[in-house]
C-alpha positions in Angstrom: 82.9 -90.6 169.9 86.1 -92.3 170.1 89.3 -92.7 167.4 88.1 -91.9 163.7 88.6 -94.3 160.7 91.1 -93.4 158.5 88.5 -93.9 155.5 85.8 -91.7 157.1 88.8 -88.6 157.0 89.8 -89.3 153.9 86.5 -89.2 152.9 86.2 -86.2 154.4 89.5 -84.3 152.3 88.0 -85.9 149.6 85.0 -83.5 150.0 86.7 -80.5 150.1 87.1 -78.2 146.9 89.7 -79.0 145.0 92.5 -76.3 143.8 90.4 -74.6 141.1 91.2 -75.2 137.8 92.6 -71.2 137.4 95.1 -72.3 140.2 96.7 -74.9 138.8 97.0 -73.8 135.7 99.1 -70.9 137.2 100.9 -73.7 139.1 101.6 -75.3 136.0 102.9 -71.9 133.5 104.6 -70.5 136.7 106.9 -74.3 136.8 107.5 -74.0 132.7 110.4 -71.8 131.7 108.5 -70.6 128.3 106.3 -69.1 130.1 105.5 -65.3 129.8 103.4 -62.9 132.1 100.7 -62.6 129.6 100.2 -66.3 129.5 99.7 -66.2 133.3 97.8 -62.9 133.1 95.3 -64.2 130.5 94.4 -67.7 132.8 93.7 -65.6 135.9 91.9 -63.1 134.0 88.9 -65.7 133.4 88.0 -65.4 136.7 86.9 -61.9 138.2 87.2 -62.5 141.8 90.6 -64.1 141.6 91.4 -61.0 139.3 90.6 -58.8 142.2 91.8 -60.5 145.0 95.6 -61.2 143.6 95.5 -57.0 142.6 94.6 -56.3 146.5 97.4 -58.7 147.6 99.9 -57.8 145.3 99.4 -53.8 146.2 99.8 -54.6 150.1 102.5 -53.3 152.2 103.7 -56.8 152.6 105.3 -56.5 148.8 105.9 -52.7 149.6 105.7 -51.7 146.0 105.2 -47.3 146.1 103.0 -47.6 143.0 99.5 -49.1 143.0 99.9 -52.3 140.4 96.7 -52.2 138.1 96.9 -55.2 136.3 98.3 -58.9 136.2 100.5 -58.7 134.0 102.2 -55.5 135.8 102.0 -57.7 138.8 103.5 -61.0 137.3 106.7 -58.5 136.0 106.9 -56.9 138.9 106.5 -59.6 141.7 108.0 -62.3 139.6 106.7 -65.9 138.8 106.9 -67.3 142.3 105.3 -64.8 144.1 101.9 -64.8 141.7 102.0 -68.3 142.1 101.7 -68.0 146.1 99.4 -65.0 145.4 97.1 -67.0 143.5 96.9 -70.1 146.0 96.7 -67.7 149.0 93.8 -66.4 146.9 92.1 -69.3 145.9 91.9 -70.8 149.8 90.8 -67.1 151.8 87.3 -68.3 151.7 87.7 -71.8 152.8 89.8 -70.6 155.5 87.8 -67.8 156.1 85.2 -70.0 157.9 83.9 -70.2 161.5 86.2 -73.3 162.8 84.4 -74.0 166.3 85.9 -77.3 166.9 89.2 -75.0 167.3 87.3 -71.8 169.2 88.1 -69.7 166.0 85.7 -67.0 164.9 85.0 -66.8 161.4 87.8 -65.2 159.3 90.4 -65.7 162.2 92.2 -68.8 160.6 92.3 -66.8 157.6 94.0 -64.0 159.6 96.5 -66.5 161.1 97.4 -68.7 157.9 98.0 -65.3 155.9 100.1 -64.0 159.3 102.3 -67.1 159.5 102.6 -67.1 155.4 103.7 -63.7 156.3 105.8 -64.6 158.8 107.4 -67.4 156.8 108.7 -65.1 154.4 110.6 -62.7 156.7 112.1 -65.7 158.4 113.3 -66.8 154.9 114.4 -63.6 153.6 116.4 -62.9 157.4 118.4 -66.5 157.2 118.3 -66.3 153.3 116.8 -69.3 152.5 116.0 -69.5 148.5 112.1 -70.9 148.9 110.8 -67.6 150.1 107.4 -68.3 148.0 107.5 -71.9 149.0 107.9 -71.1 152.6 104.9 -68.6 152.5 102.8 -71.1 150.8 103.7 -73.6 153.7 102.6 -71.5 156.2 99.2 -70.5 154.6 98.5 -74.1 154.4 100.1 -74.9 157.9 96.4 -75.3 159.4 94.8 -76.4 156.7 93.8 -79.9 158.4 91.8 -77.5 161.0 89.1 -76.9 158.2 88.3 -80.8 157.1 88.6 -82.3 161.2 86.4 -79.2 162.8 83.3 -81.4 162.7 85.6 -83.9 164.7 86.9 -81.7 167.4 83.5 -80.2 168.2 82.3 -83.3 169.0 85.2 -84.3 171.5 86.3 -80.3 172.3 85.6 -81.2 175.8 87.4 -84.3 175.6 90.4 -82.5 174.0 90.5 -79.6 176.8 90.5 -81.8 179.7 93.6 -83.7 178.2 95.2 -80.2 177.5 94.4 -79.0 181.5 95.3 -82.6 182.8 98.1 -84.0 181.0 99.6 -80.4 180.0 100.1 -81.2 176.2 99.8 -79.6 173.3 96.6 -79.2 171.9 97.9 -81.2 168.9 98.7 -84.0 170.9 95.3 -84.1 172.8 93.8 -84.2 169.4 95.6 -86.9 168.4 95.4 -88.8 171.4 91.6 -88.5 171.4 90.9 -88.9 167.6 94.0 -91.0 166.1 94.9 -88.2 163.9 95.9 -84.4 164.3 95.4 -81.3 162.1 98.8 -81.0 160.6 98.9 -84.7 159.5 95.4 -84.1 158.0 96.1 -80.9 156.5 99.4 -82.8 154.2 96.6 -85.4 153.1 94.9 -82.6 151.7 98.1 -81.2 150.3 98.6 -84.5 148.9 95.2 -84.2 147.3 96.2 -80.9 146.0 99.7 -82.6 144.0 101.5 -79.9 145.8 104.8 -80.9 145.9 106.5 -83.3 148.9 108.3 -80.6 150.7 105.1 -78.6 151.1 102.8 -81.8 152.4 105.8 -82.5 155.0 105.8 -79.1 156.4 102.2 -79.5 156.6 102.8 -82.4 158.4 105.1 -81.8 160.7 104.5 -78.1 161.3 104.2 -78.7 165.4 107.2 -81.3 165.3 109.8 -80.1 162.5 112.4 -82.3 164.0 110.7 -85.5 162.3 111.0 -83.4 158.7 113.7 -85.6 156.0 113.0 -83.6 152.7 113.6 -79.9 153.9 114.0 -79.7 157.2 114.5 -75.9 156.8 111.4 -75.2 155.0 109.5 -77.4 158.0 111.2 -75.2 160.6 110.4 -71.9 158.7 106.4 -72.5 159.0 106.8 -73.9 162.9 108.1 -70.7 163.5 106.1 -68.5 161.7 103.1 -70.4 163.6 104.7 -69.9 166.9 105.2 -66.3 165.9 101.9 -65.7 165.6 100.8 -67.2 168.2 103.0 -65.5 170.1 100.9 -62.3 169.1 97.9 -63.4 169.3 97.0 -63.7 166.1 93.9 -66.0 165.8 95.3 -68.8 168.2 91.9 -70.4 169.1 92.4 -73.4 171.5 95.1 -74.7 170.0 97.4 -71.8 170.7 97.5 -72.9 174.4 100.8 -74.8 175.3 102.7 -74.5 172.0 106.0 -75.7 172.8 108.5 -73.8 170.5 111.2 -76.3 168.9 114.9 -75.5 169.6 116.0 -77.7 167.5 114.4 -75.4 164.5 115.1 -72.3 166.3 118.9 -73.6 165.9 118.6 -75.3 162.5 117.7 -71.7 161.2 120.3 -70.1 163.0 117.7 -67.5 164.4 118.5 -65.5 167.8 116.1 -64.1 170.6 116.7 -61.2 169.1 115.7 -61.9 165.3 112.5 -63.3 166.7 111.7 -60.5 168.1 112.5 -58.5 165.0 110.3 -60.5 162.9 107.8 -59.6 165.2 108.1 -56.0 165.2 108.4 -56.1 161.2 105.2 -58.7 161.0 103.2 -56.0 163.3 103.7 -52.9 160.7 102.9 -55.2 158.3 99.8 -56.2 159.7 97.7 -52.6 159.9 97.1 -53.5 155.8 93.9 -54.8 155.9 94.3 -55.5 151.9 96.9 -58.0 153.1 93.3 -59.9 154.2 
């Protein structure tokens, strides 16, 4: 099977759905400062199976609001602008990560369960070291794996291939893949991030998710979703085969100022958080 052409992968991002429209319209009124709730609350009320899925979200325990929200417009008030907006992308991808990703050994709905656990994740570890992107962290982790999705065809083909290099060499499954194929999953993942206009901060920590030393435009943000990832699969959370060997970066432990002991915290707060099925 060998290395893959760069034009047959981008090919291949170019194939999968794009943001619907719903999504970046909210993208767009949640960015303008004239903006009210009901302009927000009348886009994603066109479509009745966003509707529903940002209501389930917003009522999780992971926003911890006592009172069940009952409408968008309740929700954009209440949650503020930001958080809708990551409400609505996390929304719009749970199907597509939702899928059976073989080339990666996950079962279908477990990338969905990781993305949403690291997005989770992300937005402790910005809230703990006060970083002001909370939203835009959580969004960077939900996307994290994104790449996984559009290269699964890929790594089925050469899994074999990939594992031996893993046993072997002792490298990251990233590395393996990118040895083998000429590309990983996180560099794939910002092209479709890139195809999605999100903005440069996000496709970087897309990018560099498994090496967040190489991030230039917010190395903080990058950090925040290598950690969340590591979190999770630390607990197991839908780790597949790539969750084998996953060196954890001191260098972003240290640029975030985090402790043994706020890891672990993060943990124990990510695990309450996680008996909410709504949150999936």
């Amino acid at each position: 099977m060998g290395k893959i052409s760069l034009q047959d992968l981008l090919k291949k991002v170019d194939d999968l759905p794009a943001l619907p429209s719903v999504v970046k319209r909210v993208m767009e009124l949640t960015e303008d400062p004239n903006s009210t709730a009901r302009d927000i609350n009348e886009v994603i009320n066109q479509d009745q199976s966003m509707t529903a899925k940002v209501l389930r979200l917003a009522n999780s325990a992971f926003y911890g609001f006592p009172r069940r929200i009952s409408s968008v417009t309740d929700a954009t008030i209440m949650l503020g602008f930001q958080t809708i907006r990551s409400i609505v992308i996390a929304a719009s991808v749970s199907k597509l990560l939702s899928q059976e990703v073989e080339g990666y050994a996950l079962l279908p709905g477990e990338l969905w369960r990781h993305s949403q656990s690291a997005a989770m994740a992300a937005r402790l570890i910005a809230r703990r070291i006060k970083f002001s992107k909370a939203e835009v962290a959580y969004t960077a982790a939900l996307l994290h794996d994104i790449g996984k999705v559009v290269l699964n065809s890929y790594v089925r083909e050469t899994y074999e291939e990939v594992m031996d290099k893993v046993e072997k060499d002792k490298v990251p499954f990233s590395q393996a893949e990118e040895e083998i194929l000429g590309f990983n999953h996180a560099l794939v993942g910002s092209k479709v991030a890139e195809n999605w206009n999100l903005p440069p901060e996000l496709v970087e920590a897309i990018a560099f998710h498994h090496s967040p030393e190489l991030a230039k435009t917010d190395p903080v943000l990058t950090s925040i979703a290598h950690v969340a990832d590591f979190i999770c699969v630390t607990m197991g959370i839908g780790i597949g085969a790539d969750g084998l060997l996953y060196p954890l970066s001191p260098q972003a432990v240290n640029l975030l100022g985090l402790e043994e002991q706020d890891i672990y915290q993060i943990i124990s707060q990510l695990s309450d958080l996680l008996v909410d099925q709504d949150s999936f």
